[in-house]
LOTIGU-657684 format. One record per residue: residue in one letter; x, y, z of N, C-alpha, C in turn. Coordinates in steps of 0.2 Angstrom, whole numbers, plus 5000, padded with zeros to 4 digits. Last residue first. Layout:
REM LOTIGU-657684
aXYZXYZXYZ
...
***
This chain:
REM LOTIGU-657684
x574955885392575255925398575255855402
x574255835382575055825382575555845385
x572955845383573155795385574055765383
x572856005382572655985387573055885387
x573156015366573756015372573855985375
x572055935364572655895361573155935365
x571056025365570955965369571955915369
x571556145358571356135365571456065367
x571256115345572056115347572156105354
x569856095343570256025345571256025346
x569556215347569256175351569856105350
x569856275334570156315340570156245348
x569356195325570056215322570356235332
x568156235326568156165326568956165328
x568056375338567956355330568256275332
x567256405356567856395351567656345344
x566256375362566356455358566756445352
x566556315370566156275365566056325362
x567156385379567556325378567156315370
x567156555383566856495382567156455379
x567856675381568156635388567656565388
x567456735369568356695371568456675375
x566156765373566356715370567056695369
x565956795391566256835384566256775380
x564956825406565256785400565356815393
x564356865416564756905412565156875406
x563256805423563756805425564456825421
x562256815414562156845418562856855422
x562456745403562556815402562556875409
x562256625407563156655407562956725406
x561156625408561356625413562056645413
x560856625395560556665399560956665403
x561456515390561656565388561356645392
x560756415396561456425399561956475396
x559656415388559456435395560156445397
x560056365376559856445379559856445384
x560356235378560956295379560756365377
x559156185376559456205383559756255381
x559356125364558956155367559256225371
x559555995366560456055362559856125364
x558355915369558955945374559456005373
x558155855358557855925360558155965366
x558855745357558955815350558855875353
x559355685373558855685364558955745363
x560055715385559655645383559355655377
x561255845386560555835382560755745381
x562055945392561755905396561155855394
x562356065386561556055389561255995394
x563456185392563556115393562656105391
x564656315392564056295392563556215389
x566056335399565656285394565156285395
x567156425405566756405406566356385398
x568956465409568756445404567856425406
x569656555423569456495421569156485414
x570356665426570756635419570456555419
x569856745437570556685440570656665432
x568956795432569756835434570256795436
x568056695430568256725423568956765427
x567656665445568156605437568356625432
x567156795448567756755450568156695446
x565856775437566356825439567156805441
x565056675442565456655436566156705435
x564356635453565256635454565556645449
x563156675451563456725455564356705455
x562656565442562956625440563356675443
x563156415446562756465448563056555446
x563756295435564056305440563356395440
x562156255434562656235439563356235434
x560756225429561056285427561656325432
x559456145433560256145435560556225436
x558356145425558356125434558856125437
x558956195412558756225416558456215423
x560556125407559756085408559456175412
x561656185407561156225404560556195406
x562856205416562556155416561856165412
x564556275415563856295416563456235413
x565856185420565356175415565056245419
x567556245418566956225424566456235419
x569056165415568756205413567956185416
x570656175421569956145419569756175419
x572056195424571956215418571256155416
x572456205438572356145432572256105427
x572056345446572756295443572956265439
x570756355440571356385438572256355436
x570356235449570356235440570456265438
x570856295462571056245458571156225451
x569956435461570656425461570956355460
x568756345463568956375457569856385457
x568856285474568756225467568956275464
x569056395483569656345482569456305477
x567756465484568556465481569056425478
x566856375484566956395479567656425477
x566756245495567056295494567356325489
x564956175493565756175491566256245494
x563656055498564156125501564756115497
x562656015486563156005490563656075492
x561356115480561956095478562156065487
x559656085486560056125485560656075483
x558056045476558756005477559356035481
x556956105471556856045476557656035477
x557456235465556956225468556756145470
x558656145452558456215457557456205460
x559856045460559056055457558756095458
x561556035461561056055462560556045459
x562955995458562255945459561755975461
x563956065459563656085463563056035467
x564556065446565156075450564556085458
x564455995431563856015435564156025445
x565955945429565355955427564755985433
x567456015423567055985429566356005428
x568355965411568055985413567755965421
x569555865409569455905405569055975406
x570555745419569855805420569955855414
x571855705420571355685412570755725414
x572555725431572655765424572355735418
x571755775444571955705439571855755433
x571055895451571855885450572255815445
x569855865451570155925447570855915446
x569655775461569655755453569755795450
x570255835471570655805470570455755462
x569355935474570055955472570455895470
x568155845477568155895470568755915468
x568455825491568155755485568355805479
x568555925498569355885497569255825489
x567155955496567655995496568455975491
x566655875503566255895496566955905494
x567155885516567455815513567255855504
x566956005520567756015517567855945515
x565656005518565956045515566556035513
x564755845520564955915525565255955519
x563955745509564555745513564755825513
x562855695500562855725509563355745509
x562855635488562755705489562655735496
x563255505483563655495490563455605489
x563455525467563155495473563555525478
x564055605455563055575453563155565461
x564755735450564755705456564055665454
x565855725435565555745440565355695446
x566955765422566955745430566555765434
x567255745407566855785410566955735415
x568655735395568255695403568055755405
x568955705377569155775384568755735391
x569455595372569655675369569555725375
x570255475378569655505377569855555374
x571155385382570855345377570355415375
x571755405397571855435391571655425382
x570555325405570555405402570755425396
x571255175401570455225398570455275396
x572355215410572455195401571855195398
x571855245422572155305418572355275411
x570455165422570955185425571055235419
x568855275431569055215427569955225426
x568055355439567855285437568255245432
x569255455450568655455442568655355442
x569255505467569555475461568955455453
x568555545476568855595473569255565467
x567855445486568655475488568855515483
x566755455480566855465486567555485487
x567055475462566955425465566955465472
x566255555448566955565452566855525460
x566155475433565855475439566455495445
x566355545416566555485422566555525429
x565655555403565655585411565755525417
x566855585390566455525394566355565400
x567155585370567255595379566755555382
x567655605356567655555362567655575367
x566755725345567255715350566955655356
x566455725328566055685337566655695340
x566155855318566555805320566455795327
x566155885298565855875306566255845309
x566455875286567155905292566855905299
x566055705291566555765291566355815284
x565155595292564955665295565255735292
x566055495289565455485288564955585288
x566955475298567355475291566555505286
x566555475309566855565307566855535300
x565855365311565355425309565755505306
x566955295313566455275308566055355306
x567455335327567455355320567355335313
x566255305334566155375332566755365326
x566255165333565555205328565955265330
x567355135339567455125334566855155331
x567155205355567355235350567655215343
x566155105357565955155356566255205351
x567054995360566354995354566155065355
x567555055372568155035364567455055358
x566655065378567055125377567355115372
x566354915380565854975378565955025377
x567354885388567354845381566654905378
x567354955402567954985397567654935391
x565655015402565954985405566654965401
x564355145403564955095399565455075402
x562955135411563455185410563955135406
x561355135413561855085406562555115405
x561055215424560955245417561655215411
x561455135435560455165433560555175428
x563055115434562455075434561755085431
x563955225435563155245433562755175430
x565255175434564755185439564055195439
x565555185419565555135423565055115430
x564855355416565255315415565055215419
x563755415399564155395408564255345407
x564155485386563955465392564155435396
x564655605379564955605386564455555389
x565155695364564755635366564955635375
x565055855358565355815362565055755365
x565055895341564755865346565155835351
x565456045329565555985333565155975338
x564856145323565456095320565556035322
x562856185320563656175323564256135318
x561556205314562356205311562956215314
x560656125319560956155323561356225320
x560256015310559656075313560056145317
x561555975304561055985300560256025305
x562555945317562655975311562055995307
x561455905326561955975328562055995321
x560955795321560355845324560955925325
x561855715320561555725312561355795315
x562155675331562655705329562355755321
x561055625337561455675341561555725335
x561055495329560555545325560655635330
x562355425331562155475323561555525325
x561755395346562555455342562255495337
x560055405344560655365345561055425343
x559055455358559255465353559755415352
x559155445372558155445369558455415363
x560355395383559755445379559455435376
x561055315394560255335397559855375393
x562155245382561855235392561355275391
x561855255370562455215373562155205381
x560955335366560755255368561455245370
x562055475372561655455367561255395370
x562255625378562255575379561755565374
x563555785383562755745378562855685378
x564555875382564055835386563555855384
x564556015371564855955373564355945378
x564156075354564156065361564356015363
x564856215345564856165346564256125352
x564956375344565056325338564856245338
x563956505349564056445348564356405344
x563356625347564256615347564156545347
x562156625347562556635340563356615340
x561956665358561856615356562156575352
x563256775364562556765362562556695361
x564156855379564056795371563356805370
x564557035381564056975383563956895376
x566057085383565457105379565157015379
x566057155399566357115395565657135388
x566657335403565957295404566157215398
x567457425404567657375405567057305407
x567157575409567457535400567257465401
x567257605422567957615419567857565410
x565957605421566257665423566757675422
x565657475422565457505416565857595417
x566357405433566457405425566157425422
x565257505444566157495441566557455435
x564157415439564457485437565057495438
x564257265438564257305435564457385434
x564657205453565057265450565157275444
x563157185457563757145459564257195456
x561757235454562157275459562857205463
x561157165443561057135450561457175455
x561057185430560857265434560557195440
x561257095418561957125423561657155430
x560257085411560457045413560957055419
x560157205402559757205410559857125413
x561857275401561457225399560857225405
x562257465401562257395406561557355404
x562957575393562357545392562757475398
x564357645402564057625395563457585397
x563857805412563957735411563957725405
x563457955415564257925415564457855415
x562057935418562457925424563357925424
x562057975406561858045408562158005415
x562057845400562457895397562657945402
x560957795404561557755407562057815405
x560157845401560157845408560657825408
x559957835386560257895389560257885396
x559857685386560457695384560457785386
x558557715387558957665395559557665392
x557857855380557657795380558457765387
x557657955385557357945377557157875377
x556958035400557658015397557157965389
x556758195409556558125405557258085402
x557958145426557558125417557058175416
x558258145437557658105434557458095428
x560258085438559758115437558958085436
x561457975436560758005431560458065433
x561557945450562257995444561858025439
x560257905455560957945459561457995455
x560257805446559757855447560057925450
x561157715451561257725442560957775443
x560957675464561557695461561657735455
x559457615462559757685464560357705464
x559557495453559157565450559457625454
x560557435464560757455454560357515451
x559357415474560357445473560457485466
x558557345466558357415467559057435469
x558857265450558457255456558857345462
x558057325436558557295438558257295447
x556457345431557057285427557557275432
x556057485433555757395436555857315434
x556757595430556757545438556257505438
x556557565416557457535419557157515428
x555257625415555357515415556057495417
x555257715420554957675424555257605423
x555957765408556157775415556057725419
x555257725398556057725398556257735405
x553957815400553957725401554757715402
x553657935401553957915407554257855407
x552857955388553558005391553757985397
x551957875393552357855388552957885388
x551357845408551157905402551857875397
x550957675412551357735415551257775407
x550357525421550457575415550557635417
x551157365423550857445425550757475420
x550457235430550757255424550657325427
x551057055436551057125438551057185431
x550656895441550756935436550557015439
x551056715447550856795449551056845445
x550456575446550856615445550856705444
x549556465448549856485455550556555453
x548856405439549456375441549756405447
x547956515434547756455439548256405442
x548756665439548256635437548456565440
x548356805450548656765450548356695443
x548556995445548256935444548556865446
x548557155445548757105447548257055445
x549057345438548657285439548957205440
x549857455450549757445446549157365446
x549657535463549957545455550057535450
x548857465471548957525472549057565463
x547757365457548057395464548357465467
x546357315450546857365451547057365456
x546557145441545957175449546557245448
x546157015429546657065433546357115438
x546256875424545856915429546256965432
x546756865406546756865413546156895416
x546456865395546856815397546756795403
x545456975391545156915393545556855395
x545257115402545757085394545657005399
x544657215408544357185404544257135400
x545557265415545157235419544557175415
x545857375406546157315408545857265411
x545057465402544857415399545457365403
x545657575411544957575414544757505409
x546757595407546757565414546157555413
x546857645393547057565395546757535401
x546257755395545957715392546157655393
x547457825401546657825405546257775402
x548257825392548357795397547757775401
x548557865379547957855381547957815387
x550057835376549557915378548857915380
x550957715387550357735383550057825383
x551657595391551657665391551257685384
x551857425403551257465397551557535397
x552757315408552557385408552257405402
x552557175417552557205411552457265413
x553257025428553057105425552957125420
x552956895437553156915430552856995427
x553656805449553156855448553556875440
x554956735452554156715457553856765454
x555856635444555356685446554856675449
x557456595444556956565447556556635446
x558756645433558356575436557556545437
x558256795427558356755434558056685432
x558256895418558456825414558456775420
x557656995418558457015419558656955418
x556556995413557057015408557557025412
x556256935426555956885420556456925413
x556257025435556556955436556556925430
x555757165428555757135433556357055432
x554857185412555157205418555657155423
x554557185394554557155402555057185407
x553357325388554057275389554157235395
x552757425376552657385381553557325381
x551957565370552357525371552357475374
x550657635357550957615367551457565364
x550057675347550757735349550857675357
x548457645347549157625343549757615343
x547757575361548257665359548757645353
x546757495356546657565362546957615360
x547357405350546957415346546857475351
x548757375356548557445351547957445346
x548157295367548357355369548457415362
x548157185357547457215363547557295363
x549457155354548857155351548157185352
x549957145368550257185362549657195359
x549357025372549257115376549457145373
x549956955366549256955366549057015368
x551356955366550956955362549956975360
x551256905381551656995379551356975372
x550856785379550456845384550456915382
x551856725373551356715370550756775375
x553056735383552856745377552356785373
x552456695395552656765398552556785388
x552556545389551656595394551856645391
x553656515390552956505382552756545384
x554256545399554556585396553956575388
x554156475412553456525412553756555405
x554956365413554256345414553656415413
x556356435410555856385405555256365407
x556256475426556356525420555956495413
x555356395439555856405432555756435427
x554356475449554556435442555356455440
x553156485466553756495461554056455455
x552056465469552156525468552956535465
x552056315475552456365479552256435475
x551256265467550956285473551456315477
x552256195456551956265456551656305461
x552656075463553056145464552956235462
x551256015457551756025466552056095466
x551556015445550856065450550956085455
x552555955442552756035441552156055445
x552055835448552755875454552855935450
x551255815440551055795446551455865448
x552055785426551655845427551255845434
x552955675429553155735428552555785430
x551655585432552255585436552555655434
x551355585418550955595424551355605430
x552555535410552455605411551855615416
x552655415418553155445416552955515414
x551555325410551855355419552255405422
x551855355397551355395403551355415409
x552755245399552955345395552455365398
x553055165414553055175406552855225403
x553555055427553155105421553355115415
x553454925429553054935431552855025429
x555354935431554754875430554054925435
x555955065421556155035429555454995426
x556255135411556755075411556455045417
x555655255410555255185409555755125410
x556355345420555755305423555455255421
x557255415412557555365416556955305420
x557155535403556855475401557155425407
x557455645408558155585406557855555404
x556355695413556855725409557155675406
x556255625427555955605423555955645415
x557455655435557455595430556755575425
x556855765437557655765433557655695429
x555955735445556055765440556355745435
x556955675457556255615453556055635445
x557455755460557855695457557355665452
x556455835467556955845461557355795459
x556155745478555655765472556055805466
x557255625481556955685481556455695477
x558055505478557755495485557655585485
x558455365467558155435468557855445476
x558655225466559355275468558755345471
x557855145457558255205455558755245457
x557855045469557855015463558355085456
x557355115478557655055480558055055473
x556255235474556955235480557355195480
x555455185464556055235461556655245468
x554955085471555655055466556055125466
x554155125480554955105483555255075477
x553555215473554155275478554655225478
x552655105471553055155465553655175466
x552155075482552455035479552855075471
x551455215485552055175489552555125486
x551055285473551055255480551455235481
x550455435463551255385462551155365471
x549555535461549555455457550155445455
x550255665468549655635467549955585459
x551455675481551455665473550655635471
x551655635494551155685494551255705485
x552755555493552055505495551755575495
x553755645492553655605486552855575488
x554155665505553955725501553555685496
x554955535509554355545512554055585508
x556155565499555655515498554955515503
x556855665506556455675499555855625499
x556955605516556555685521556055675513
x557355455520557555495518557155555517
x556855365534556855375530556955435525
x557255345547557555295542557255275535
x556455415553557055435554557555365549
x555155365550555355435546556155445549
x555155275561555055255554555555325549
x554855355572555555305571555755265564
x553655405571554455425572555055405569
x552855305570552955335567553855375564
x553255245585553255215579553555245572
x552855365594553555355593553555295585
x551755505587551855425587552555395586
x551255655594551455605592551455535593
x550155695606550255715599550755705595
x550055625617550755665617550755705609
x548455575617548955615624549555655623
x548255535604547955635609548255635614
x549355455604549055525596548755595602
x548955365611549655395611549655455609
x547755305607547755345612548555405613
x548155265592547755335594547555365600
x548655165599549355225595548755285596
x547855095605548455115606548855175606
x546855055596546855105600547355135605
x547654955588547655035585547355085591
x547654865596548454895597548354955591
x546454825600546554865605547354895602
x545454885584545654845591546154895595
x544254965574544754985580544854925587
x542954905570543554915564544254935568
x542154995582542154945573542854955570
x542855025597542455045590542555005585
x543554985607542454925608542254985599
x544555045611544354965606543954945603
x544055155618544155165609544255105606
x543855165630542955145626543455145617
x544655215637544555145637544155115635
x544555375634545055315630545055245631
x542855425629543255405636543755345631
x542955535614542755465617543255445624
x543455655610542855685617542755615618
x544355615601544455665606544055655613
x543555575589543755535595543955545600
x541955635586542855645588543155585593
x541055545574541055585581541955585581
x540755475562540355535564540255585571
x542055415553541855445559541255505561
x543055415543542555435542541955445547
x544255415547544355465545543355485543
x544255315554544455365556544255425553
x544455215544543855215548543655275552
x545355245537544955245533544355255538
x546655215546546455275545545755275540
x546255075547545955105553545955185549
x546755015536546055005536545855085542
x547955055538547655085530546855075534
x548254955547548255045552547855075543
x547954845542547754835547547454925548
x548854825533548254845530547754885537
x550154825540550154875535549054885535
x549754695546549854745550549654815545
x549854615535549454605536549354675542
x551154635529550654665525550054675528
x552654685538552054665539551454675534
x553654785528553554775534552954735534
x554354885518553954805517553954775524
x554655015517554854965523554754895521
x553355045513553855055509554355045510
x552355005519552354965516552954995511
x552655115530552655015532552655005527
x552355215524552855215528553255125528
x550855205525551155205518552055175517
x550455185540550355135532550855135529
x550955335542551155265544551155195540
x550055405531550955425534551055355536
x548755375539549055355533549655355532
x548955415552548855335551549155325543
x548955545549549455515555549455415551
x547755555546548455575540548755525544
x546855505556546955495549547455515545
x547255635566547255565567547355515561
x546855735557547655745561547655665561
x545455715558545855715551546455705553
x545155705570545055625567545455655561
x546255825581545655805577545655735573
x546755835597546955815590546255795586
***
C-alpha cells in the first residue's frame, strides 16, 4: 500500500470522526498524521513496522492503524465508522469546498443524506435557512456537485439544452458561410428529448461536403479530431459531441437513423425501403406509417399505432392552462403567493395556479401546521377577489406518512381544493412496503393527485422500489390523478410508464414543482417528457380550462 492509499485512508477517517463528533483531540491527532504521511520522503511500505512510532508526528496507536493498513489493507475502525454512515453522505466529503462540519448540519440538521438531495435542495433555496450558510454557499455548493456529476460524461437534458442551442447556431452560421444550401439538425438522445444524455449529435448536409470536412477541424467552439465517420470532441465539462456530415441528398435519411434509437430505425427501414426520401415524413409514408414524433422512435409501440392511425396527437406547451404544485413563503419558496400568482397570470397567461406547500411534516421546509392553512387560506381568497377571473386553487402537498396515511386529519383535507401526496421520508423501504405505503394514500379519498410517485433524482438518486402496476391500476381505481414532476432532476412519474396510465384511463399533470417564478419554467421539461410517453392534452389535468379543471376538483370532492 502506498503513502497516498495510507493518507486518504487517514483523511476518510478524520473527516468520518469529526462528523461523528467524536474525540477532537484524537480527530486532530489521525488529520495531523494523514498530513505527515502524505508528505514523507520515504514509503512506509519498505520501513521495518516496529520502526514506524520512532517517526515525527507518528505514535504508537497511529502506527497502529498504519500497521494494520499494510498487513490487511484495511482499517476495522474505519469500517465500522462507514457502516453507520449513510453511502450519500460519505459521497458528499468528495464535494470540493463543503467539510465535515458543513456535511454534518446538511446531514443532522437537514435531513439530506445524498449528493442529489443536496442538489435538489440547493434548487429549493433550502441551504440558506440552515446556521452557517448563505446564497453563495449555496451556489458554490451547487456548482461543485454539477462539476462532480459532470465527470461522469453524463447531463440532464436542462444542463446541455443552452450549449446544444447556442452551438447549433454557431455552426449554422459558420457552416453557410462554406455552403450556403447545407442543412443541419440534431440527432440522437438530444432530439428525441431523453432525460439523461451522454453525447450530443448533429448532422451537417451539404453539397460542398468536402469543403466542410476539411474546415471542421477548424471551427473555433470546438476541438474537433476526424473519426471513422464522423467529427468528435469532448469539451471542458466532460461533454461529448458528434457531428457528421453526409451529401445533402442523403441528409433526411441519415438524420431519421440518427434520431431514433436503432430497433425503431430498422423496423421503419425494413418497410421503407433505402430511399432517397424528400424528407422523414416520406419515410414514414413509404414504411406505411403516419409521421412518428422523434420523441416517440424508442421502439415501445409506436409503430403499431402508427400503423393502425392511432398515434396520440402529442400536447404542446401551448396546451397549458394552468399549474399546479407550487409553493410559496408559506413554507420553503423564494417568492410570495401573490407574486406566484401575478407571475402565472401576467408572464405566463395561464388561468390558474395551484398553491401546494408542504405540509405539517415537512418541519425542514416551514411546512403549515392546521392554524397556518386557515391563514393561508384567507390570503388566497383575498387574492381571488383581487386577481379574478384568475384564480389560486387551495391545495397542499401533504406528506404521505410511513404507514401510508396523509399528515393531517380528514376535517383539514376536506378544507382543500385538490391534495398532492407525496413521499419526502422514510425512502428505503423494500417494494411491497413502498408499495402497500402508496396504495393506501391513493386509496384516501382526499388524494387528488400523487406526486412525484417514485422520489427519484435523476442521476445521484434512484426512485424507491414500486410496483408500477398496481399504483397505477390503483389510481385508476381511485380516480387519481399521477404527477409527471417537471423539476428536471426528477421528471417522476418516468416516461416509460406513461403509456399504461393512459390505457388504464389515468389522468396525468404536469406539475413544476416551482419554489420561485422561475420554476413555472420547468414544465417544458415535463412537457418533453409527456411527449415522450405519449401524452394528449384531454388526458392532462392542468390542460384543462379554468371552467373544466374546477368542475373536476368539485366532483372529485363529492365522490
Amino acid at each position: 500500500m502506498e503513502n497516498k492509499t495510507i493518507a486518504r485512508t487517514l483523511r476518510l477517517l478524520s473527516q468520518l470522526m469529526e462528523l461523528h463528533e467524536e474525540n477532537p483531540f484524537k480527530i486532530k491527532s489521525v488529520a495531523n498524521a494523514y498530513f505527515k504521511v502524505d508528505k514523507l520522503p520515504f514509503a512506509l511500505k519498505d520501513k521495518p513496522l516496529e520502526e514506524l512510532d520512532k517517526i515525527e508526528g507518528i505514535g504508537k496507536g497511529l502506527a497502529s492503524k498504519i500497521i494494520e493498513l499494510l498487513q490487511t489493507g484495511e482499517l476495522q475502525e474505519l469500517k465500522e465508522i462507514l457502516e453507520r454512515t449513510p453511502e450519500g453522505v460519505v459521497e458528499m466529503l468528495a464535494i470540493k469546498g463543503i467539510g465535515p462540519k458543513k456535511i454534518f448540519i446538511i446531514w443532522r440538521t437537514l435531513g439530506i443524506e445524498s449528493i442529489g438531495e443536496l442538489y435538489y435542495a440547493c434548487n429549493e433555496n433550502r441551504l440558506i435557512e440552515a446556521k452557517g450558510f448563505g446564497l453563495k454557499t449555496q451556489e458554490e455548493i451547487k456548482n461543485a456537485i454539477e462539476f462532480k456529476l459532470a465527470a461522469n460524461g453524463r447531463f440532464l437534458y436542462t444542463q446541455v439544452e443552452g450549449f446544444a442551442k447556442t452551438l447549433f447556431t454557431q455552426l449554422s452560421t459558420w457552416t453557410a458561410k462554406l455552403d450556403n444550401n447545407a442543412i443541419l439538425g440534431f440527432a440522437g438522445q438530444y432530439r428525441r428529448a431523453c432525460e439523461i444524455i451522454d453525447e450530443l449529435e448533429i448532422v451537417i448536409g451539404a453539397e460542398s461536403i468536402e469543403t466542410i470536412k476539411q474546415n471542421l477541424p477548424a471551427f473555433e467552439q470546438l476541438s474537433l479530431i476526424e473519426a471513422e465517420n464522423s467529427f468528435i470532441c469532448t469539451t471542458e465539462a466532460g461533454f461529448r459531441i458528434k457531428i457528421y456530415v453526409v451529401e445533402k441528398s442523403a441528409f433526411y435519411l441519415q438524420w431519421f437513423k440518427l434520431t431514433g434509437n436503432t430497433e425503431h430505425v430498422e423496423k421503419v427501414l425494413a418497410l421503407a425501403g433505402d430511399g432517397p426520401f424528400a424528407n422523414e415524413e416520406e419515410i414514414y409514408s413509404k414504411a406505411g406509417l403516419i409521421f412518428i414524433e422523434p420523441e416517440l422512435r424508442e421502439d415501445f409501440d409506436e409503430i403499431e399505432l402508427a400503423k393502425a392511425n392511432k398515434l396520440p396527437t402529442l400536447i404542446q406547451y401551448e396546451d397549458l392552462k394552468g399549474s399546479l404544485h407550487n409553493h410559496s413563503t408559506w413554507s420553503d419558496g423564494v417568492h410570495t403567493l401573490e407574486q406566484m400568482a401575478v407571475y402565472c397570470k401576467e408572464n405566463l397567461n395561464l388561468e390558474y395556479l395551484g398553491i401546494c406547500d408542504h405540509s405539517k411534516t415537512a418541519v425542514y421546509a416551514k411546512g403549515l401546521n392546521e392554524q397556518r392553512v386557515f391563514g393561508q387560506h384567507q390570503e388566497i381568497d383575498e387574492l381571488n377577489k383581487k386577481l379574478a377571473p384568475f384564480k389560486i386553487f387551495k391545495g397542499i402537498e401533504s406528506d404521505i406518512l410511513s404507514d401510508g396515511s396523509l399528515d393531517y386529519s380528514d376535517d383539514i383535507l376536506k378544507t382543500f381544493d385538490f391534495v398532492v401526496a407525496s413521499v419526502h421520508s422514510n425512502l428505503r423501504m423494500e417494494e411491497a412496503k413502498a408499495t402497500a405505503r402508496l396504495l393506501k394514500a391513493i386509496e384516501n379519498p382526499y388524494t387528488t393527485i400523487l406526486g412525484h410517485p417514485t422520489g427519484r433524482l435523476l442521476l445521484s438518486r434512484a426512485g424507491y422500489p414500486i410496483d408500477y402496476k398496481k399504483i397505477i391500476d390503483a389510481c385508476a381505481a381511485n380516480k387519481v390523478v399521477i404527477e409527471i414532476n417537471a423539476n428536471p432532476l426528477r421528471l417522476d412519474l418516468d416516461w416509460r410508464w406513461h403509456r399504461y396510465a393512459l390505457e388504464k384511463g389515468v389522468l396525468l399533470s404536469v406539475n413544476p414543482d416551482a419554489h420561485r417564478t422561475e420554476g413555472f419554467h420547468d414544465m417544458h421539461y415535463g412537457i418533453l417528457v409527456a411527449r415522450k410517453g405519449g401524452l394528449s392534452a384531454d388526458k392532462c389535468l392542468n390542460a384543462f380550462s379554468l371552467e373544466e379543471i374546477t368542475a373536476y376538483f368539485n366532483s372529485k370532492k363529492s365522490n
